[in-house]
C-alpha positions in Angstrom: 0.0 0.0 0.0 1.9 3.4 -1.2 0.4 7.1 -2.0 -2.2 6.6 0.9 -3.5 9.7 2.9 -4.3 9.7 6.7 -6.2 12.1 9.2 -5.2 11.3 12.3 -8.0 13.2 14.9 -6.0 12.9 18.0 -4.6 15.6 20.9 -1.9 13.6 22.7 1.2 13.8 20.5 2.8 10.9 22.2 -0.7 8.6 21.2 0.0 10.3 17.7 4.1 9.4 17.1 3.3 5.8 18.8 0.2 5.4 15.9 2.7 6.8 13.7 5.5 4.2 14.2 3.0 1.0 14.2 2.1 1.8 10.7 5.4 2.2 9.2 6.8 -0.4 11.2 3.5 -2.4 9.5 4.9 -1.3 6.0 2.1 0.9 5.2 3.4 4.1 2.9 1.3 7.1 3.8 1.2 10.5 4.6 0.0 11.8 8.1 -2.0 14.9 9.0 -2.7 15.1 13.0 -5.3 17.9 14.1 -6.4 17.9 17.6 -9.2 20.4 17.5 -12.9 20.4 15.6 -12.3 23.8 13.5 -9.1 21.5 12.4 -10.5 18.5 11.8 -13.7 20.0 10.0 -11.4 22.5 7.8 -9.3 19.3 7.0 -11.9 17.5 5.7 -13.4 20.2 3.3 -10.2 21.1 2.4 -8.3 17.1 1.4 -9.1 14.1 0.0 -8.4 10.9 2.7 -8.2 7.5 2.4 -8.3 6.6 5.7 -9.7 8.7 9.2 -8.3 7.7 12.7 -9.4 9.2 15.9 -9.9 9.1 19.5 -13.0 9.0 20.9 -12.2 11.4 23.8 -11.6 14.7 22.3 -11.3 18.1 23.7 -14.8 20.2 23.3 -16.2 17.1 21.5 -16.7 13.3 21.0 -16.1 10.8 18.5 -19.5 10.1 17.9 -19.7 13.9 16.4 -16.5 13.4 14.5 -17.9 10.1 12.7 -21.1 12.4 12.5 -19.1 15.3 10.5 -17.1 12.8 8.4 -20.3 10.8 7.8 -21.5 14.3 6.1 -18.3 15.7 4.3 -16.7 11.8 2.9 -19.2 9.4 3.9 -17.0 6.7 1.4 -13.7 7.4 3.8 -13.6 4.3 6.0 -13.3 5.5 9.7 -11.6 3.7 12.7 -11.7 4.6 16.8 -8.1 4.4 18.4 -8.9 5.2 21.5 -7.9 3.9 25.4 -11.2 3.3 27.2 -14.5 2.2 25.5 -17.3 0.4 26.8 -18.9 -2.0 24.9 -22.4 0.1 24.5 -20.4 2.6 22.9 -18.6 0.7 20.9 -21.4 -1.2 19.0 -23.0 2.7 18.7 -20.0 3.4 17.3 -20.0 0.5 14.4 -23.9 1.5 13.8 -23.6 4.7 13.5 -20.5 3.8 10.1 -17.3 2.9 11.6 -15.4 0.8 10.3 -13.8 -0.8 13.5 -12.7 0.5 17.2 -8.8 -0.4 18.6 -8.5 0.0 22.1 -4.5 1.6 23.0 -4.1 -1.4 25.0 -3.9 -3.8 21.7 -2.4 -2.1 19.2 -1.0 -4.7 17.6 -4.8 -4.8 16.0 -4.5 -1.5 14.1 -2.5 -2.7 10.9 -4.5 -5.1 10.1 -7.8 -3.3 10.9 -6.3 -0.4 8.5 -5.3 -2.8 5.8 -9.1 -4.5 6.0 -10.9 -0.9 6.1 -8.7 -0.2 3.2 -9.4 -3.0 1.4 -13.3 -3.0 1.9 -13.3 0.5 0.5 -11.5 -0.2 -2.0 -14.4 -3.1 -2.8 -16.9 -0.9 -2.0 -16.1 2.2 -4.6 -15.5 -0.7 -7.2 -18.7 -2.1 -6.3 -20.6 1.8 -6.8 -18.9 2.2 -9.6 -19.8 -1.1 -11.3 -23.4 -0.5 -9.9 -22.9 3.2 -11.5 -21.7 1.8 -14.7 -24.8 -1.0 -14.9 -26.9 1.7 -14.2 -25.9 4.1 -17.2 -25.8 0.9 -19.0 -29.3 0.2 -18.3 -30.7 3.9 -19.1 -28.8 3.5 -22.2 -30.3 0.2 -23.2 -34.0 0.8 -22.0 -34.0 4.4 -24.1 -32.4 2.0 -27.3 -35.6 -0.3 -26.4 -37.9 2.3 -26.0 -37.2 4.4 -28.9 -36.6 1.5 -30.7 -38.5 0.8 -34.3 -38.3 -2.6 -34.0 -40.7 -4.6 -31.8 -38.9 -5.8 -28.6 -40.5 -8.2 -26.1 -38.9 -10.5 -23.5 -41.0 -13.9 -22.9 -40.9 -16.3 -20.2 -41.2 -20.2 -19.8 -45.0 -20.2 -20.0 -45.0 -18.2 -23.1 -46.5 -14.6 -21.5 -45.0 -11.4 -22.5 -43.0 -10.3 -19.6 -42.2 -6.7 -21.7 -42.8 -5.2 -24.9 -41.8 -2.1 -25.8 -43.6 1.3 -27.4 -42.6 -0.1 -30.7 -45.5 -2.6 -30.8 -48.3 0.4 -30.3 -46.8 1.9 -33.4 -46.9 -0.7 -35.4 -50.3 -2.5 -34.8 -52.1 0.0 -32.4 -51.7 -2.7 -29.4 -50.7 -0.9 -26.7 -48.1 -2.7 -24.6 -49.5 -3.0 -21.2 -52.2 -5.0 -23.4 -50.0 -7.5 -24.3 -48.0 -8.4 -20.7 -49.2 -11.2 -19.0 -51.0 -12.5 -21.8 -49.9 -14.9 -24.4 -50.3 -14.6 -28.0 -53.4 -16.2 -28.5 -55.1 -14.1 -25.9 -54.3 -11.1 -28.1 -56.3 -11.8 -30.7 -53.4 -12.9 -33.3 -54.7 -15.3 -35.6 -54.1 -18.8 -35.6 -51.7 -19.0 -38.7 -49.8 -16.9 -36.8 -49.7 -17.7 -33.0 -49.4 -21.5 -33.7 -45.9 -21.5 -35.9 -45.0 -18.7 -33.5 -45.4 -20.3 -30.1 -44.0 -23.8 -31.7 -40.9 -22.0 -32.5 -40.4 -20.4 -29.0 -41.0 -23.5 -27.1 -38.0 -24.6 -29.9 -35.5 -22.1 -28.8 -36.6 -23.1 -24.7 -35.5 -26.4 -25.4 -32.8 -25.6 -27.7 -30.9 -22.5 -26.6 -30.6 -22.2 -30.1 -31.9 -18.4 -31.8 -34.2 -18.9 -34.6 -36.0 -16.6 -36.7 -39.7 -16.2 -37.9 -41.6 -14.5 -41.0 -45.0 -14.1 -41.0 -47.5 -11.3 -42.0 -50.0 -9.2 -40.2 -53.2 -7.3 -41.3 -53.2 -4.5 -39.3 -55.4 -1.0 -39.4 -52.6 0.0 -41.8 -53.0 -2.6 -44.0 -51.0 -5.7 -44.2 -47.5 -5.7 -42.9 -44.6 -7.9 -43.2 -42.6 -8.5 -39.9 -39.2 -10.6 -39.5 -38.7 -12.0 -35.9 -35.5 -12.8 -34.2 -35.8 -15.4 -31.0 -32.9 -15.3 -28.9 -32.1 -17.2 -25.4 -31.8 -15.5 -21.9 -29.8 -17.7 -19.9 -30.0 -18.0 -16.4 -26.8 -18.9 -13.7 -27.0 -22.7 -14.0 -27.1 -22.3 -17.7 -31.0 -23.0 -18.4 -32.8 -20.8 -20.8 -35.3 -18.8 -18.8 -36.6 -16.0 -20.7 -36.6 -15.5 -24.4 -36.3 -12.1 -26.1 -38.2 -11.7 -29.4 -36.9 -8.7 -31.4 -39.5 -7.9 -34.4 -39.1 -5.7 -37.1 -41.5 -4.4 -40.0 -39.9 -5.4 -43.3 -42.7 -4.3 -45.4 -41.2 -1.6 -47.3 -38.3 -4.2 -48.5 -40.7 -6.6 -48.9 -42.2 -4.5 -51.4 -39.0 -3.4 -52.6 -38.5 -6.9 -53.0 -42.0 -7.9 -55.1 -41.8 -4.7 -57.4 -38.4 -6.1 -57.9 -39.0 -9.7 -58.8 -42.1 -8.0 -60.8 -39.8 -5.9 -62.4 -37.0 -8.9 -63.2 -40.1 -10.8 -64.9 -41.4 -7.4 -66.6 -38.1 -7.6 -68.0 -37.9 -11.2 -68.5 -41.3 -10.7 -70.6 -40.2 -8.1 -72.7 -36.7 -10.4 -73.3 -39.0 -13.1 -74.5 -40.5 -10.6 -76.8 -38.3 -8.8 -78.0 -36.4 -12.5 -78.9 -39.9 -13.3 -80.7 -40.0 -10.0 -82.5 -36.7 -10.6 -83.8 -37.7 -14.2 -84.6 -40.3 -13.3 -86.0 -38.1 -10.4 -87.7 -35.6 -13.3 -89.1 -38.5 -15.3 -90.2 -40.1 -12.0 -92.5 -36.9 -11.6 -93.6 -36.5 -15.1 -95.2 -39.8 -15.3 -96.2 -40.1 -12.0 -97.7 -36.5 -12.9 -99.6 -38.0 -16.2 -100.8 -41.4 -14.5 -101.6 -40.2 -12.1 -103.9 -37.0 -13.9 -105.5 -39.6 -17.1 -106.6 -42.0 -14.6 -109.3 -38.6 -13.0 -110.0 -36.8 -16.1 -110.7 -40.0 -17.1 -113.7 -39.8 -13.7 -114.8 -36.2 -13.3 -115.4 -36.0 -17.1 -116.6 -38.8 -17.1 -119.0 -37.4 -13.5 -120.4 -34.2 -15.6 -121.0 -36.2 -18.4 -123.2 -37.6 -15.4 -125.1 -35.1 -13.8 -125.8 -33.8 -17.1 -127.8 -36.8 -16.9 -130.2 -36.7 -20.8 -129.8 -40.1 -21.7 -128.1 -42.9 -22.3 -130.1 -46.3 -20.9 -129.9 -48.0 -23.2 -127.2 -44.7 -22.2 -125.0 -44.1 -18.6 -126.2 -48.0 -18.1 -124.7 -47.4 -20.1 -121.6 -44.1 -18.2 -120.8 -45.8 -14.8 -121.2 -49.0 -16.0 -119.6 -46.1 -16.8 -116.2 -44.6 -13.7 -116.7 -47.8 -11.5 -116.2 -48.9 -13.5 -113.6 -45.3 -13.2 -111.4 -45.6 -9.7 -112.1 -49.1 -9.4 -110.6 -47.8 -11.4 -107.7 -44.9 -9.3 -107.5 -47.1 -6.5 -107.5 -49.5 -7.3 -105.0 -46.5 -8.1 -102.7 -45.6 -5.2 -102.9 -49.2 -3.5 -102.5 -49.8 -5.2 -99.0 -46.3 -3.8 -97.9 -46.8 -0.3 -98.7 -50.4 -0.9 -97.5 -49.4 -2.0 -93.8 -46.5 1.0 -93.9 -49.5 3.5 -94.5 -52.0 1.5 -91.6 -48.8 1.7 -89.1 -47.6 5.5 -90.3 -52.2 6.6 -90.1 -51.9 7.4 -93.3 -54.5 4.8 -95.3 -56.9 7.1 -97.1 -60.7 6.1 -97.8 -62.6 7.6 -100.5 -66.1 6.5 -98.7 -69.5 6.8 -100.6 -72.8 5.1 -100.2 -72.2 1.6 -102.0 -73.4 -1.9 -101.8 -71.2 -5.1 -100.7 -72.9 -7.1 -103.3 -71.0 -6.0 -106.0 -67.7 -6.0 -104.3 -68.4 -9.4 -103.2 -68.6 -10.5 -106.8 -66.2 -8.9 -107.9 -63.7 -10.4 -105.4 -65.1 -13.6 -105.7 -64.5 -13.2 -109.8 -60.9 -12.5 -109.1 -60.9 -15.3 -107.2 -62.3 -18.1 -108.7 -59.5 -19.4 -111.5 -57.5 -19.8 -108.0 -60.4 -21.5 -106.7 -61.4 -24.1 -110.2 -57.0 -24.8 -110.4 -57.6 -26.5 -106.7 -61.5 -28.3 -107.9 -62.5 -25.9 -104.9 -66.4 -25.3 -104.6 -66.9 -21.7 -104.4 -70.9 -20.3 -103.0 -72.0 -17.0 -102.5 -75.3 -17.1 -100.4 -77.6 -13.6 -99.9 -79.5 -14.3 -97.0 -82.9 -11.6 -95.8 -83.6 -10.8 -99.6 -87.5 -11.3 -99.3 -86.9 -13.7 -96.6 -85.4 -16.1 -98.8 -82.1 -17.6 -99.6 -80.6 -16.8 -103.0 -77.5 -17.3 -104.4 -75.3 -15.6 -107.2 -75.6 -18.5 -109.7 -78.6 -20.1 -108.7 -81.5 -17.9 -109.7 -84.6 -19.6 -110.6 -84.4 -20.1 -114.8 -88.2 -19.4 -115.3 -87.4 -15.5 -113.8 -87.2 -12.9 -116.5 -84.6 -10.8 -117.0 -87.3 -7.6 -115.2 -87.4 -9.6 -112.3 -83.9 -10.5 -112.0 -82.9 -6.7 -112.2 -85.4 -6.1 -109.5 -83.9 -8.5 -107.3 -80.5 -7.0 -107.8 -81.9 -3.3 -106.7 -82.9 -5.0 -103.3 -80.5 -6.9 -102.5 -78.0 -4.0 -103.6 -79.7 -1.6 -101.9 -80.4 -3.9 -98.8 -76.3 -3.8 -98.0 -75.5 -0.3 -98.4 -72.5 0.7 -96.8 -70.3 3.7 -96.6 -67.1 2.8 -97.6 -64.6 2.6 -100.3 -65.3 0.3 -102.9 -62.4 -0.7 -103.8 -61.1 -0.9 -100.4 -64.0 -3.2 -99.4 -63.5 -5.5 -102.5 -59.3 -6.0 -101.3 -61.1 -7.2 -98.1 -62.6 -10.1 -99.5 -60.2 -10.9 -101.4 -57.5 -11.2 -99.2 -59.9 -13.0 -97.2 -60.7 -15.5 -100.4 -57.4 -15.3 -101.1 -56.5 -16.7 -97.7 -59.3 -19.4 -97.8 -58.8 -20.9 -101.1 -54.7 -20.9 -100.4 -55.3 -22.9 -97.1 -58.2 -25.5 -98.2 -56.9 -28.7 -99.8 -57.5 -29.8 -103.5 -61.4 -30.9 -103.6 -62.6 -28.8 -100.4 -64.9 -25.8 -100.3 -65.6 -22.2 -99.6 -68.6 -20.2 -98.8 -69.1 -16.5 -98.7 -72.5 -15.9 -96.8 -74.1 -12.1 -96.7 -76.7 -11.1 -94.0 -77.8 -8.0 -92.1 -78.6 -8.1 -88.4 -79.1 -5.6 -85.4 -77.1 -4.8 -83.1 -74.9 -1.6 -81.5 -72.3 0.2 -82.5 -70.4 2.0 -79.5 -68.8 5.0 -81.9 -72.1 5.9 -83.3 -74.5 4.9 -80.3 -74.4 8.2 -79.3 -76.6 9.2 -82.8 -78.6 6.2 -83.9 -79.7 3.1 -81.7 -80.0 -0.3 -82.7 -78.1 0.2 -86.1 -78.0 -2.9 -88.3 -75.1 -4.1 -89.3 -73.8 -6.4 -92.7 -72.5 -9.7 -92.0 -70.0 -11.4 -94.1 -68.8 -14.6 -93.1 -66.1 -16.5 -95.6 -65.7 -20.0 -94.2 -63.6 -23.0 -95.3 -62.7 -26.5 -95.0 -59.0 -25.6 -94.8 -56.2 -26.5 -92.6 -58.2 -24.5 -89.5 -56.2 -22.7 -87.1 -54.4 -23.8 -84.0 -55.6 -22.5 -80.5 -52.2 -21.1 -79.4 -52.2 -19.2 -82.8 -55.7 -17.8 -82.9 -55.3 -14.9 -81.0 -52.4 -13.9 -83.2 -54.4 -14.6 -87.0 -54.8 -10.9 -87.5 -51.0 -9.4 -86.8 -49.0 -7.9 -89.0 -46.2 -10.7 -90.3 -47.4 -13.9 -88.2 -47.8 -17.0 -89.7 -48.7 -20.1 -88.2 -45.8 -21.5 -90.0 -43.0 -18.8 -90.2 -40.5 -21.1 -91.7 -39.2 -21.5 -95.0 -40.3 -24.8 -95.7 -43.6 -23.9 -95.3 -45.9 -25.0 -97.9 -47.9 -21.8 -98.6 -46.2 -18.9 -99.6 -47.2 -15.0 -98.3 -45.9 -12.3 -96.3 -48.3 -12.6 -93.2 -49.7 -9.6 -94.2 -53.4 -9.9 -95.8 -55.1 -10.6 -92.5 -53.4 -7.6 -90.8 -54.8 -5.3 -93.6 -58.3 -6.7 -93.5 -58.2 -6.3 -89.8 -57.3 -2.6 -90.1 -59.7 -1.8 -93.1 -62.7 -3.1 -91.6 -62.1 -1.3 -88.6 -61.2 1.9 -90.9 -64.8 1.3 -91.6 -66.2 1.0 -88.0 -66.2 -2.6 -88.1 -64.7 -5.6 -87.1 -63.7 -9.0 -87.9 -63.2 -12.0 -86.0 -62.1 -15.4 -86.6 -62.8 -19.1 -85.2 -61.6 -22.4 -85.7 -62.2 -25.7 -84.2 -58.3 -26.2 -84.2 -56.1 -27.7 -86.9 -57.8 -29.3 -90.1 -61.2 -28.1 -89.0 -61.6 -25.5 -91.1 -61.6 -22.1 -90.2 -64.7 -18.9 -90.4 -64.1 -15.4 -90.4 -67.1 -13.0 -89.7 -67.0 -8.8 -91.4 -69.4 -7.0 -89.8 -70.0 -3.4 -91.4 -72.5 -0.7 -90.1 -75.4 -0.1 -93.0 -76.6 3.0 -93.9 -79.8 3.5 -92.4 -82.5 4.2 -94.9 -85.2 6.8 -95.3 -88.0 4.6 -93.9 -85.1 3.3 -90.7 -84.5 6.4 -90.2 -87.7 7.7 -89.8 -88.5 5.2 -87.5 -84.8 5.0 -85.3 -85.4 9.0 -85.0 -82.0 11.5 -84.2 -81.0 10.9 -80.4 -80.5 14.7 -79.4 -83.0 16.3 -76.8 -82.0 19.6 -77.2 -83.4 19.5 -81.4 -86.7 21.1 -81.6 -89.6 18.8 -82.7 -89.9 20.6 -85.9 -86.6 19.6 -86.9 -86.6 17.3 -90.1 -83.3 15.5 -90.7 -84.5 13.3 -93.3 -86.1 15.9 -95.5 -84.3 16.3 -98.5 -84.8 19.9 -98.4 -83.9 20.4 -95.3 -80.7 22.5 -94.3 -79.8 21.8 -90.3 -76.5 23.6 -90.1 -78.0 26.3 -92.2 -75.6 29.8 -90.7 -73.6 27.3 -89.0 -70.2 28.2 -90.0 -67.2 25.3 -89.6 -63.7 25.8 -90.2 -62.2 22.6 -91.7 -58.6 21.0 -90.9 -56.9 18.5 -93.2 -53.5 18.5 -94.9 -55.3 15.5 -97.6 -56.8 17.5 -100.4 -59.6 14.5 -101.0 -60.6 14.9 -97.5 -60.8 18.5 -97.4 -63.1 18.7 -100.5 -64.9 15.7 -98.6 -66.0 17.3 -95.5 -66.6 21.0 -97.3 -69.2 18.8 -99.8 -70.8 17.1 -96.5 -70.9 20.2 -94.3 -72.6 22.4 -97.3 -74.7 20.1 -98.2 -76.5 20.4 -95.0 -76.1 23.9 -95.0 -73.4 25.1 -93.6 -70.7 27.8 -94.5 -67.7 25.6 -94.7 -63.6 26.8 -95.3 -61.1 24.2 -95.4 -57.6 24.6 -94.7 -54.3 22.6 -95.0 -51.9 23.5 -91.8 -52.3 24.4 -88.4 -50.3 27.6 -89.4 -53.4 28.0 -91.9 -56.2 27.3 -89.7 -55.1 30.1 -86.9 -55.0 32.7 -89.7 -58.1 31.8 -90.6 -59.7 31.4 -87.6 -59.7 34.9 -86.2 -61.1 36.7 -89.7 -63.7 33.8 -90.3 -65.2 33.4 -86.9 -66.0 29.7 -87.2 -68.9 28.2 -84.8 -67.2 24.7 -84.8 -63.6 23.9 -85.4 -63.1 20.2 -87.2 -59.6 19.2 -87.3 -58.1 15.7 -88.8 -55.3 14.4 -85.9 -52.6 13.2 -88.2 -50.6 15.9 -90.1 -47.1 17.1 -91.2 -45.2 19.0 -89.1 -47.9 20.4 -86.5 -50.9 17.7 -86.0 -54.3 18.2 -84.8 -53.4 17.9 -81.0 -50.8 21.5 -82.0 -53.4 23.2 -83.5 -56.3 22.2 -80.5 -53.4 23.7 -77.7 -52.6 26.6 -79.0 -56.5 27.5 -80.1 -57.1 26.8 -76.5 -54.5 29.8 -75.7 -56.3 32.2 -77.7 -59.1 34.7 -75.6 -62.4 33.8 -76.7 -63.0 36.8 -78.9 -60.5 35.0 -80.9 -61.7 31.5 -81.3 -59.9 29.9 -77.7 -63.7 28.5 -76.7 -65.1 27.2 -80.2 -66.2 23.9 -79.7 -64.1 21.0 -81.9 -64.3 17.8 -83.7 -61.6 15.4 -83.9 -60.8 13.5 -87.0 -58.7 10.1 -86.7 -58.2 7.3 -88.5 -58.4 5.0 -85.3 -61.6 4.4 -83.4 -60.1 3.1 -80.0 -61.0 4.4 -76.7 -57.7 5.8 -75.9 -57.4 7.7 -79.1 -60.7 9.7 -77.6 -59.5 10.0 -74.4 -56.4 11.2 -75.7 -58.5 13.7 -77.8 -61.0 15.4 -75.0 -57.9 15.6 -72.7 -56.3 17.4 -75.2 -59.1 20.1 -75.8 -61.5 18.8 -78.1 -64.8 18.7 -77.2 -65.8 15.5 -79.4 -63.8 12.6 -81.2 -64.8 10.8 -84.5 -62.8 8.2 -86.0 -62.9 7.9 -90.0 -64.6 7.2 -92.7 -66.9 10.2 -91.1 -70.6 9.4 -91.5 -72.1 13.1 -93.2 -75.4 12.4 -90.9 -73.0 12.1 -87.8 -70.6 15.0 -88.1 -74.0 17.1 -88.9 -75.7 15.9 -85.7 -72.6 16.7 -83.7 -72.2 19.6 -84.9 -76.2 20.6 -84.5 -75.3 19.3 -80.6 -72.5 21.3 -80.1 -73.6 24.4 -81.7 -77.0 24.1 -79.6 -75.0 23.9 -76.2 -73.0 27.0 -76.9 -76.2 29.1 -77.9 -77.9 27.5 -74.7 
């Protein structure tokens, strides 16, 4: 013991020098301060730092009792010890009550050094002691505001599976308080089975165990459903037995979604792999069949011209080679057609020229195109007209006793009875490319049928004008090699074939389908197909909306409550958009002089322009009541024109109602169009009847 620091309390001098020679004969290193009186010993005390306080018990003016009193006050850590020559055993156990260490009586001093080195050494046990019991406690402040504050759900369990402690975390999370939760176990808290049972299974595991485990499970809380990961770890007691568990919780539900919008992201991506793989497959597949379709009519056209040119064939082969040559060419040419025809569907571009005409014609027509193909193949070829006089006729089955008066009045109503309005020669390519498809598919021997009915039904684009429209039907079935099930719902894209290959046994570009698809619906139709599966044959269905006739019309009436009753829009005199004036929109000449024909034909003061640039010239010096503007044109398109209109003040023209003009009929092209700033959308060929009743509509909520 070295560096120690003694206050000796005592007023005999001889007592003091005798004290003084016991401890260094006891090897104790320390340094002595004697004081005699209480001013000394008090000022000695505030003043120093001890480690050890001797006195006597009788002191001059005061007792020892008050001196263990004072030091009690001032250093109640400084172990203190009587030396003193007479005390009575009373006194002495007062003494030890009231925080000495020990009492020495003069008489055995022998006991001092080791009564110092003892007091020493159980204060040196005792601050160690505070200051591990300090340290714990800091320790446990520390850990209780890490639980507290913690975002992860803390709970400590014990043998009989009751919650012992949970922290706040758990109220944040599911609402549960946690003095809900202790004393309870889980199924008394209303946890669902699916949850509690794995749950309490895998803390009875870690019990038995020792071993930590962990648990995922989710929750449906008042937040919705939550994804929680739980830790289980072991409490240990001395003899090594688990006996509590502590749970620690936390709410993975944000990387859990992190995680799903990933792996729905990696399949996302997987998907568009596998597409974009197909495209180019497909791509490859185009490729080699479009090489192979338009080498073959090349490679009889340039051979044959090579036989010519030798002026050694004779007449029968001199015909037969020219006879190949034209009809490679034609080949070659209509190759060619359906490409530039699906570049001008996929670019919006496909112009109509519609006018009232009938299907019957264009029927025949296509089927007289058609039928060499079909005789080469001994393929039957019918053509039935169905609702003519409630009977059944056929193009080449008339009855022979009907003269030739009667025959031409059959041909009026049946003509007139499938009135469309359309492009003629637009509806003839639709046959034919579906005839064309038929007849190439169908075995030697088999047969085709063209059937042509009307029947009732709606129309969404023009529901708005006339109800219960009827409609054409045009179903072309066949005996053919059908269509597969996986490849149905793929018959009508551009440059699919069933058989993409190039040992396929029917030639073609994939194409025809695609194009009928997009004309019919260029004509506010649509097309379907079905097929019982391979080598059943396959049946596809046209149906076109008719124009309504005098006496239908009449009868259907105009869907608009805000027309007077005296309004007539059957009459032929009749003028509805009479001082209506419209500025028209269109960069396509044909069109233009189409909708100015329309427009003044029902009265109206029509001017057509070619360019937005045009239009907003226009626009302020003609004071148009309705704006009509086609979507699709160079260099500023109808959406331009409609935003910057919208701009204008309204002395100019920035609240006239408009009409837009595209060539596509789907939803999202008119949502896209009245989000843009028009107040109505009409998808090509435009119906004369339905851009005059819109416009009637429109100009009759702006006056109102």
């Amino acid at each position: 013991m070295s560096g120690l620091s003694f206050l000796l309390l005592e007023d005999s001098l001889l007592d003091a020098e005798l004290i003084d020679a016991l401890l260094t004969e006891g090897g104790i290193v320390y340094r002595l301060k004697q004081v005699k009186t209480r001013d000394e010993y008090q000022k000695a005390l505030e003043q120093g730092s001890f480690d050890l306080i001797l006195s006597d018990y009788s002191l001059p003016g005061f007792d020892g009792i008050t001196a263990l009193e004072i030091a009690q006050y001032v250093c109640p850590d400084v172990p203190f010890i009587f030396v003193t020559a007479t005390m009575g055993e009373e006194v002495a156990i007062e003494t030890l009550k009231k925080g000495a260490i020990d009492y020495v009586l003069k008489q055995r001093m022998y006991r001092l050094v080791p009564s110092i080195r003892r007091a020493l050494r159980e204060a040196e046990e005792r601050r160690a002691r505070q200051q591990a019991e300090t340290e714990l406690h800091r320790r446990e402040q520390e850990f209780r505001a890490l639980v507290e504050n913690s975002p992860d759900i803390i709970a400590r369990i014990d043998k009989n599976l009751r919650y012992v402690y949970v922290n706040p975390a758990i109220q944040r999370s599911t609402g549960m308080p946690p003095n809900m939760m202790v004393g309870k176990k889980t199924p008394e808290l209303g946890i669902p089975e699916e949850i509690y049972s794995p749950w309490e299974a895998r803390l009875r595991k870690v019990f038995v165990t020792g071993l930590p485990c962990f648990f995922d499970f989710d929750f449906l809380s008042s937040n919705g459903i939550r994804y929680y990961q739980s830790q289980i770890v072991p409490e240990f007691a001395l003899n090594g037995s688990v006996e509590t568990l502590l749970s620690i919780t936390r709410d993975i539900t944000e990387s859990k979604q992190a995680e799903q919008a990933l792996r729905a992201s990696e399949a996302q991506l997987r998907q568009q792999k596998d597409e974009l793989e197909q495209a180019n497959q497909v791509k490859d597949e185009f490729l080699a069949v479009l090489s192979h379709e338009l080498r073959s009519p090349l490679n009889a056209i340039l051979g044959w011209s090579k036989l010519l040119r030798s002026r050694k064939l004779d007449t029968p082969t001199f015909e037969r080679a020219l006879e190949t040559i034209e009809r490679n060419a034609k080949l070659q040419t209509q190759l060619i057609e359906d490409l530039l025809d699906v570049s001008r569907i996929i670019r919006g571009k496909l112009t109509l020229h519609p006018h009232p005409t009938s299907l019957v014609p264009a029927i025949e027509a296509a089927i007289d195109t058609m039928r060499l193909a079909a005789q080469a193949k001994s393929i039957d070829l019918q053509f039935k007209i169905l609702d003519v006089g409630n009977e059944e006729t056929t193009d080449s089955h008339f009855p022979k006793q009907q003269n030739e008066l009667q025959s031409l009045e059959l041909t009026k109503i049946r003509n007139s009875q499938f009135q469309v309005l359309g492009d003629p020669n637009r509806l003839q390519q639709i046959i034919w490319n579906l005839l064309s498809n038929a007849i190439k598919f169908t075995p030697n021997g088999g047969s085709v049928k063209v059937e042509l009915s009307t029947e009732d039904r709606e129309i969404g684009r023009i529901r708005e004008v006339i109800s219960d429209s009827p409609h054409a039907k045009i179903i072309v079935s066949d005996t053919g090699i059908g269509i597969s099930p996986d490849f149905l719902p793929y018959v009508f894209d551009s440059f699919r074939q069933a058989d993409g290959s190039t040992t396929r046994k029917q030639g073609g570009l994939g194409l025809g389908l695609a194009i009928v698809r997009h004309l019919v619906e260029l004509h506010g139709g649509s097309v379907t197909a079905s097929s019982l599966g391979e080598g059943q044959g396959s049946t596809f269905t046209v149906q076109l909306p008719l124009c309504a006739s005098s006496k239908d019309k009449k009868k259907a009436g105009i869907v608009n409550s805000s027309l007077s009753s005296s309004v007539k829009p059957n009459s032929y005199t009749y003028s509805p958009l009479k001082g209506v004036r419209v500025l028209v929109v269109d960069d396509e000449a044909d069109s233009r002089d189409f909708l100015v024909f329309a427009l003044e034909d029902s009265g109206a003061t029509a001017t057509a322009v070619a360019s937005v640039e045009q239009a907003l010239e226009v626009l302020g010096t003609f004071k148009p009541h309705v704006l009509v503007s086609d979507i699709g044109m160079p260099q500023q398109d109808g959406y331009n024109l409609i935003q910057q209109v919208r701009t204008l003040p309204p002395r100019l023209g920035g609240d006239i109602p408009a009409i837009a003009l595209t060539a596509y009929a789907g939803e999202k092209n008119r949502t896209q169009a009245i989000a843009a700033g028009f107040q109505r959308h009409l998808a090509k060929p435009i119906i004369p009847e339905e851009l005059t009743n819109i416009i009637l509509e429109l100009v009759v909520d702006t006056r109102t």
